[in-house]
C-alpha positions as CSV (number, residue, x, y, z in Angstrom):
1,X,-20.2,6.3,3.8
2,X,-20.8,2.5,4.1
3,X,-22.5,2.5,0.5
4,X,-20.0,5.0,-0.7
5,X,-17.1,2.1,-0.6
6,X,-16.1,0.1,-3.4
7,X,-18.2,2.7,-5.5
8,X,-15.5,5.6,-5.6
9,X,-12.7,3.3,-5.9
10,X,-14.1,1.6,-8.8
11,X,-14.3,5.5,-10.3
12,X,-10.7,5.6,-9.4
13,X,-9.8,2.2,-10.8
14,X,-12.0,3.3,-14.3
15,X,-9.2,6.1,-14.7
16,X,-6.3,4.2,-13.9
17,X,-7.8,1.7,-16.8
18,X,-8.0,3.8,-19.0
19,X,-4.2,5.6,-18.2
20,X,-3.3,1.7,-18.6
21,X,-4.9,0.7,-22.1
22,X,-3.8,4.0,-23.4
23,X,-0.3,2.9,-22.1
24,X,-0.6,-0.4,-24.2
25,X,-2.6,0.8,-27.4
26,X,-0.8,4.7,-27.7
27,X,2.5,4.1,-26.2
28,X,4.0,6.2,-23.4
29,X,3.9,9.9,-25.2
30,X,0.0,9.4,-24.9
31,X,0.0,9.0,-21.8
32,X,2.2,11.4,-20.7
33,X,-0.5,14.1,-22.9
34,X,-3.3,12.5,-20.7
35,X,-2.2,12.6,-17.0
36,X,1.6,14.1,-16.8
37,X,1.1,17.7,-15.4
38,X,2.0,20.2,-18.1
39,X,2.8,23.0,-15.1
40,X,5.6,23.6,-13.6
41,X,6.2,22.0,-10.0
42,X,5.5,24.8,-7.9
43,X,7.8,24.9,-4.8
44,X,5.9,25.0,-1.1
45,X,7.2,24.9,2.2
46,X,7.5,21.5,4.1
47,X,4.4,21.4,6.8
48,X,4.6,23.5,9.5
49,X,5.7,22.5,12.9
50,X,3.5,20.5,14.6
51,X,0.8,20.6,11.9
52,X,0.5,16.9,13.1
53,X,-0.4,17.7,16.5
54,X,-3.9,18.7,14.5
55,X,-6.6,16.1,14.4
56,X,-7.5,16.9,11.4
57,X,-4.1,15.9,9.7
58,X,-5.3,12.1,9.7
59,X,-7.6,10.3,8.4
60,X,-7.4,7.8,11.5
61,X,-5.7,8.6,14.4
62,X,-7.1,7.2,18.0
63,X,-9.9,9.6,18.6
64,X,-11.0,10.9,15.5
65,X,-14.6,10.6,14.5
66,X,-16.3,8.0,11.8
67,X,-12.6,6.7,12.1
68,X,-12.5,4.6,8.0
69,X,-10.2,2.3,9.4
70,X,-12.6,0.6,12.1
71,X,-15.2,-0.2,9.4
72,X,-15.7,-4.2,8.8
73,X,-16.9,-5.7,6.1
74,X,-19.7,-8.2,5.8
75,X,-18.7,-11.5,7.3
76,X,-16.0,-10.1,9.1
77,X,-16.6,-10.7,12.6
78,X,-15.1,-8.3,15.2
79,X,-11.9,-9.7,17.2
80,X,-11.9,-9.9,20.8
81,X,-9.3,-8.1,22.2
82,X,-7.7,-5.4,20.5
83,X,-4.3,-5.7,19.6
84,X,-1.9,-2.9,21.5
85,X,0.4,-2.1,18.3
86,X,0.4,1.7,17.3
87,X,0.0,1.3,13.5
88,X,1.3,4.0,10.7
89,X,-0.6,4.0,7.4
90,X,0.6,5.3,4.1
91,X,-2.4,5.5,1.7
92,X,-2.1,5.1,-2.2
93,X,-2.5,7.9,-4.9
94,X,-6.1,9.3,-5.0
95,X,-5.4,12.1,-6.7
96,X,-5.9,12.2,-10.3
97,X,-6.1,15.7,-11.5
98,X,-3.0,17.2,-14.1
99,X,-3.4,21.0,-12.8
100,X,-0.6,20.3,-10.6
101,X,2.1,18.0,-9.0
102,X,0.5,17.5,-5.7
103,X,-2.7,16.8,-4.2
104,X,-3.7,20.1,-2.2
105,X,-5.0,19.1,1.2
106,X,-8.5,20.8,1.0
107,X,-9.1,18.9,-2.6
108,X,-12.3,17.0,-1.7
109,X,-12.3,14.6,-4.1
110,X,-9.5,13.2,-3.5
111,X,-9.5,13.2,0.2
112,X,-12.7,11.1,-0.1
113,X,-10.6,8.8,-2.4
114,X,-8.2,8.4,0.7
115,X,-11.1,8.0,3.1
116,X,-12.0,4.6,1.3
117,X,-8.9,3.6,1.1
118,X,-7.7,3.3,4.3
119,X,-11.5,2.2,4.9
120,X,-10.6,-0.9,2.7
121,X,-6.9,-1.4,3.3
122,X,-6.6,-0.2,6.7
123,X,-8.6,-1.8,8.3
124,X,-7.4,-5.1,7.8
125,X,-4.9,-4.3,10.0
126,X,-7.0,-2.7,12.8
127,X,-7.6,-5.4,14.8
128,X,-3.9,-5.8,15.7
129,X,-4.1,-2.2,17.1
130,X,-4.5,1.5,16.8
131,X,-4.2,2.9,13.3
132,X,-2.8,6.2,12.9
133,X,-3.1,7.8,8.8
134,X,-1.7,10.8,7.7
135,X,-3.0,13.1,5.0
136,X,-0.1,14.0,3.0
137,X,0.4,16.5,0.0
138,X,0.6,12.9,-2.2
139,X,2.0,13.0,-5.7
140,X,-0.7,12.9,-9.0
141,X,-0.5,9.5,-10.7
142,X,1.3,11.3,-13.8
143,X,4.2,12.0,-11.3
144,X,4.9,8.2,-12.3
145,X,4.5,8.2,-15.9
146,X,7.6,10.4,-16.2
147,X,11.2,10.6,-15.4
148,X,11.1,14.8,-15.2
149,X,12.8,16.5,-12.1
150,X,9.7,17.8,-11.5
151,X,8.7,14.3,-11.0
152,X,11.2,14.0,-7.9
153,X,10.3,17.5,-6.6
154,X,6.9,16.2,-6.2
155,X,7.7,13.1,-4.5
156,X,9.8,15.0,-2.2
157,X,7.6,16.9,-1.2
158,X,4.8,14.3,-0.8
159,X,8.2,12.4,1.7
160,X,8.5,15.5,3.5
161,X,5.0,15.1,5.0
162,X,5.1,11.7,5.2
163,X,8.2,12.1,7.3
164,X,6.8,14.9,9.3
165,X,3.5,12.9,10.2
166,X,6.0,10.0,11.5
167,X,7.5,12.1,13.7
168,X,4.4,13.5,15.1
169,X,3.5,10.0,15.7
170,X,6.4,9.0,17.4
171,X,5.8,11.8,20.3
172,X,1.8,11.5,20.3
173,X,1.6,7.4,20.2
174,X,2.4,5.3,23.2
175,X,5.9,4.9,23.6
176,X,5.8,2.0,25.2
177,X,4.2,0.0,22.3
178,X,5.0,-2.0,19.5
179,X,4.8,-0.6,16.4
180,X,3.3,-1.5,12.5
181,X,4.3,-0.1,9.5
182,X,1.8,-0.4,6.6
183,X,1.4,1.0,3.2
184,X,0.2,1.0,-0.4
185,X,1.6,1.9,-4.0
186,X,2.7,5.5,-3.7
187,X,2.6,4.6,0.2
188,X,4.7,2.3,0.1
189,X,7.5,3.9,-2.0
190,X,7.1,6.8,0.8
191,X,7.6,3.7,3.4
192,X,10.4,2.5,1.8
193,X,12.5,5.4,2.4
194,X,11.0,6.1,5.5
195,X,12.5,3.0,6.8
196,X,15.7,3.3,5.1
197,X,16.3,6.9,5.9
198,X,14.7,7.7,9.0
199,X,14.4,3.9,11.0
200,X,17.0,1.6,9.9
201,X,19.3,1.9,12.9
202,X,17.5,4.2,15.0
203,X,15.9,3.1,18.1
204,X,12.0,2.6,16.4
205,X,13.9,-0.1,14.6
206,X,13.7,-2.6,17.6
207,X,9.8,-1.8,18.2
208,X,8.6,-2.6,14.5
209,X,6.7,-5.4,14.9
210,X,6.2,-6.0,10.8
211,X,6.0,-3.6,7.9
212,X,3.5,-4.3,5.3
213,X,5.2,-2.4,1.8
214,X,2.4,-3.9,-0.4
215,X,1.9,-3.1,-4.3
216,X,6.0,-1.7,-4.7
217,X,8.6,-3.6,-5.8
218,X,11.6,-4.5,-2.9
219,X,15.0,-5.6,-4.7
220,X,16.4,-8.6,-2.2
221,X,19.9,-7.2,-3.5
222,X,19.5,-3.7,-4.3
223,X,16.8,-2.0,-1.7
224,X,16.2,-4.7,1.1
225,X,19.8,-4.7,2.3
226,X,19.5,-0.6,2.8
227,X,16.4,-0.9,4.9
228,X,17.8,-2.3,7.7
229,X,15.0,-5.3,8.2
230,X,14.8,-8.6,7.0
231,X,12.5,-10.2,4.8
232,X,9.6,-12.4,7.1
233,X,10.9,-15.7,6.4
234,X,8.3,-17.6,8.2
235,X,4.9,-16.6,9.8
236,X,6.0,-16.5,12.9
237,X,8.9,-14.1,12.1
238,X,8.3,-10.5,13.6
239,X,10.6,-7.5,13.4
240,X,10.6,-8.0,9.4
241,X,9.1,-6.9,6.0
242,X,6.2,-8.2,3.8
243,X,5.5,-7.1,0.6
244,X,3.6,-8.9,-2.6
245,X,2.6,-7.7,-5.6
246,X,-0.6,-9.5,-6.9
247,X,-0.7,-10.7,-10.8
248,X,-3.1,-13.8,-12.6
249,X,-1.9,-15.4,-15.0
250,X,0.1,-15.3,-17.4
251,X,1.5,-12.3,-15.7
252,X,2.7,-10.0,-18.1
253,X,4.3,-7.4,-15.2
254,X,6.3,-5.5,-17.8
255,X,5.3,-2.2,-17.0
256,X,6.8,-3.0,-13.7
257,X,10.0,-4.2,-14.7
258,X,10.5,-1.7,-17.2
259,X,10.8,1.4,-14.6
260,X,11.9,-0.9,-11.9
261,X,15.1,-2.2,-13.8
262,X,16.5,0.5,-14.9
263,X,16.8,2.2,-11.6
264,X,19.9,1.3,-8.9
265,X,18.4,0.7,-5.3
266,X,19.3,2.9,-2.3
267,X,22.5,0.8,-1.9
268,X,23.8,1.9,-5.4
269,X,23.1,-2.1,-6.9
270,X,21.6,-2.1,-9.9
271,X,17.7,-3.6,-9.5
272,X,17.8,-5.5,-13.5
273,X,17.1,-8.8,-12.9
274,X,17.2,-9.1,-9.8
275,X,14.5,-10.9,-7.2
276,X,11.8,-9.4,-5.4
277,X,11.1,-9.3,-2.4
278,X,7.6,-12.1,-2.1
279,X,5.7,-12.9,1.0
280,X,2.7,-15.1,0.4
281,X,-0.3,-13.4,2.7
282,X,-2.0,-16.9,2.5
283,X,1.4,-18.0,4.4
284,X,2.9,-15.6,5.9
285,X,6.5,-17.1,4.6
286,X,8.6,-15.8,1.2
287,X,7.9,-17.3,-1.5
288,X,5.7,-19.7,-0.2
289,X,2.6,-21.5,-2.2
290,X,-1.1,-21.7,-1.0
291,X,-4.2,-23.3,-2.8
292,X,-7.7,-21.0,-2.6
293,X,-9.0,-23.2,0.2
294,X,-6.6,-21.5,2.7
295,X,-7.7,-18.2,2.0
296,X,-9.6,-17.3,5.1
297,X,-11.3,-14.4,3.1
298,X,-11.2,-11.8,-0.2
299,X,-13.4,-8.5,-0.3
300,X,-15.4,-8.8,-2.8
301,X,-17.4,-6.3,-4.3
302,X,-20.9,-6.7,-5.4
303,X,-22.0,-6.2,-9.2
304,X,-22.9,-2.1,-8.3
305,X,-20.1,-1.7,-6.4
306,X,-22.6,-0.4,-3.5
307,X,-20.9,-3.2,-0.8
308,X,-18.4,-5.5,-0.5
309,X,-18.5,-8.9,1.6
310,X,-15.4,-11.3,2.4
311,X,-15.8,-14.9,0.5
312,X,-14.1,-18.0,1.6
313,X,-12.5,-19.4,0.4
314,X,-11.0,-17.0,-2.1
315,X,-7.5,-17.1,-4.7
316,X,-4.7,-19.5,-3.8
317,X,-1.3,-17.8,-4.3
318,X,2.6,-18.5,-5.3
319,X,5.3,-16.7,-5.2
320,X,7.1,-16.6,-9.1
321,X,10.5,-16.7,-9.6
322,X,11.4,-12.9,-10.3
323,X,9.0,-12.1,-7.1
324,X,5.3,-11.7,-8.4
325,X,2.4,-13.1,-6.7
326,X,0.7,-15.5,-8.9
327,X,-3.3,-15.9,-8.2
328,X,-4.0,-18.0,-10.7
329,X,-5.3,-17.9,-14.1
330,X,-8.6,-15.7,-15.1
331,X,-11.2,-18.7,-15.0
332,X,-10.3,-19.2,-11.4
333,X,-10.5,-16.1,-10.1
334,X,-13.9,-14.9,-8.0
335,X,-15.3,-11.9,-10.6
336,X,-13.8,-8.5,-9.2
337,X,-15.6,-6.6,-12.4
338,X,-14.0,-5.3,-15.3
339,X,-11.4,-3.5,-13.2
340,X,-7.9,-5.8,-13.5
341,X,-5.0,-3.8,-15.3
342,X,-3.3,-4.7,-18.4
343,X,-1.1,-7.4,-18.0
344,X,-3.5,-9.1,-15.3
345,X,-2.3,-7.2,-13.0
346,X,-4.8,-7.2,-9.8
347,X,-2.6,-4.0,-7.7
348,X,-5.6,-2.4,-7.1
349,X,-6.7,-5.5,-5.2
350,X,-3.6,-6.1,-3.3
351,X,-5.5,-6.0,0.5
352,X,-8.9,-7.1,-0.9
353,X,-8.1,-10.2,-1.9
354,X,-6.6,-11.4,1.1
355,X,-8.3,-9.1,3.6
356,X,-8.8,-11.8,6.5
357,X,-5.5,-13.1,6.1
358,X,-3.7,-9.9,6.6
359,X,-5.4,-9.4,9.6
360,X,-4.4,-12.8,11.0
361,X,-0.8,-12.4,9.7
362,X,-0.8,-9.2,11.9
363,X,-2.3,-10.4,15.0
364,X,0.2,-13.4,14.4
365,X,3.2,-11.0,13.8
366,X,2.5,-9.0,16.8
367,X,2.0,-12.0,19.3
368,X,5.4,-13.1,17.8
369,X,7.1,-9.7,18.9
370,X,5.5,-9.6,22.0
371,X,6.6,-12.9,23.0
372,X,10.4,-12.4,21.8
């Protein structure tokens, strides 16, 4: 597995190139051809009662063997002391395919995806506690290239397990422990309305140490007022929300804003124009500024993509005014290979390139809570 890392997602990161050029050079009907599933959504039954009870439902769950998240990378040295928060992790799309709407659970491909996912996200996080990953029936990547109600269905659907895992986790984690919320793209839009629907004002509210909705745009007047936590002001605020999305420069995030602004939040605002939600990792405060030296350390791959290593120090990072995360421009970035998106968009590198800062921001985060 170790060798396997950065070496699948780089596979995954080639297709999502390409489904981004052809976005830029063909226009959106190309793309819709190329990846949109031409099939109908095909209706399926929410997961069965206590399917989460089953081990193998997660991809990381206390107890499960060759557990992705515990993997370090080189130069990451072990913490002493493990953290005691229970952690729930929402991976990204790995499913590619156009067959259908959602991934099937027994699709090998693109449960290895997931694998090095959480392997490389994850485990950032780890050392601040226990780190519980669902599978879920995910949405394919076209599901976001369209605005079709199958679209929706297959989102649902992908909730509905989401949801279902929570729950399971609530009853088979500690109950006595604080608890961390992290996600990633696709995860995170699942996260989103998890909190909104199913934690804002419920009693898990007051044990959330910090949720991590990383790579998915948070309105500050049109989502973040619906969710029922506050934005982490500082780096010693706990009980709050993080979220970046990482772009060099010049940013050209219009693919983003395009989708994004012409949607109303969960409040019923309209999002145009309005600020995003931007917590500095190198930080740990909104819309704070860092120069590369304070990065304590990005995963980067080697030229083969065969390993990956953390260098320090890495990118410095600003928040922008609309709510991007600036790295800085092309020439001072450290070489991640021919893998940025359009627009310089780096969301594929949202954990990697501040890997050992996320886990200090968590550790951080939860000695906060803790204290409180």
């Amino acid at each position: 597995m170790a060798r396997r890392f950065l070496w699948v997602v780089a596979g995954v990161v080639v297709l999502i190139l390409i489904a981004a050029l052809g976005y830029r050079l063909f226009g959106t009907e190309l793309m819709r051809i190329a990846l949109v599933p031409s099939a109908k959504f095909e209706a399926a039954p929410p997961a069965a009662e206590g399917a989460y009870a089953k081990a193998d439902m997660w991809i990381s769950r206390p107890g499960v063997a060759n557990d992705p998240s515990l993997w370090l990378p080189e130069g990451a040295a072990p913490v002493a002391g493990r953290g005691d928060a229970s952690i729930f992790f929402i991976h990204p799309t790995s499913y590619l395919e156009r067959g259908r709407w959602n991934a099937p659970l027994d699709d090998a491909e693109s449960q290895r995806r997931a694998r090095l996912f959480v392997r490389s996200q994850a485990s950032a996080l780890a050392a601040a506690g226990e780190v519980w990953a669902p599978k879920y029936r995910q949405a394919t990547f076209g599901a976001f290239l369209t605005d079709k109600a199958d679209s929706r269905k297959a989102l649902d659907l992908a909730y509905g397990d989401v949801l279902a895992a929570f729950e399971a986790f609530l009853t088979q984690a500690p109950k006595d422990r604080p608890i961390i919320l992290a996600a990633h793209s696709q995860g995170s839009l699942h996260l989103t309305r998890l909190i909104a629907e199913r934690i804002a004002g419920r009693p898990e509210a007051k044990r959330i140490a910090a949720a991590y909705v990383v790579g998915w745009p948070i309105s500050m007047t049109a989502d973040l007022p619906a969710l029922g936590l506050p934005a982490c002001e500082t780096a010693e605020a706990s009980g709050c929300i993080v979220s970046w999305q990482s772009f060099g420069e010049p940013a050209d995030a219009k693919l983003v804003t395009d989708a994004f602004d012409a949607t109303p939040g969960p409040t019923g605002v309209p999002r145009a124009g309005s600020p995003m939600l931007c917590v500095n990792p190198l930080t740990g405060s909104r819309n704070g500024t860092a120069e590369a030296a304070g990065n304590q350390g990005m995963l980067i791959p080697n030229k083969d993509f065969t390993e990956g290593k953390l260098q320090s120090p890495g990118v410095g990072a600003r928040c922008d005014v609309r709510g991007f995360l600036l790295i800085g421009a092309a020439d001072e970035v450290p070489d991640l290979g021919p893998y940025v998106l359009p627009g310089n968009n780096y969301h594929v590198y949202d954990y990697a390139l501040f890997w050992a800062d996320i886990r200090a921001d968590a550790l951080r985060r939860l000695a906060a809570f803790e204290k409180r």
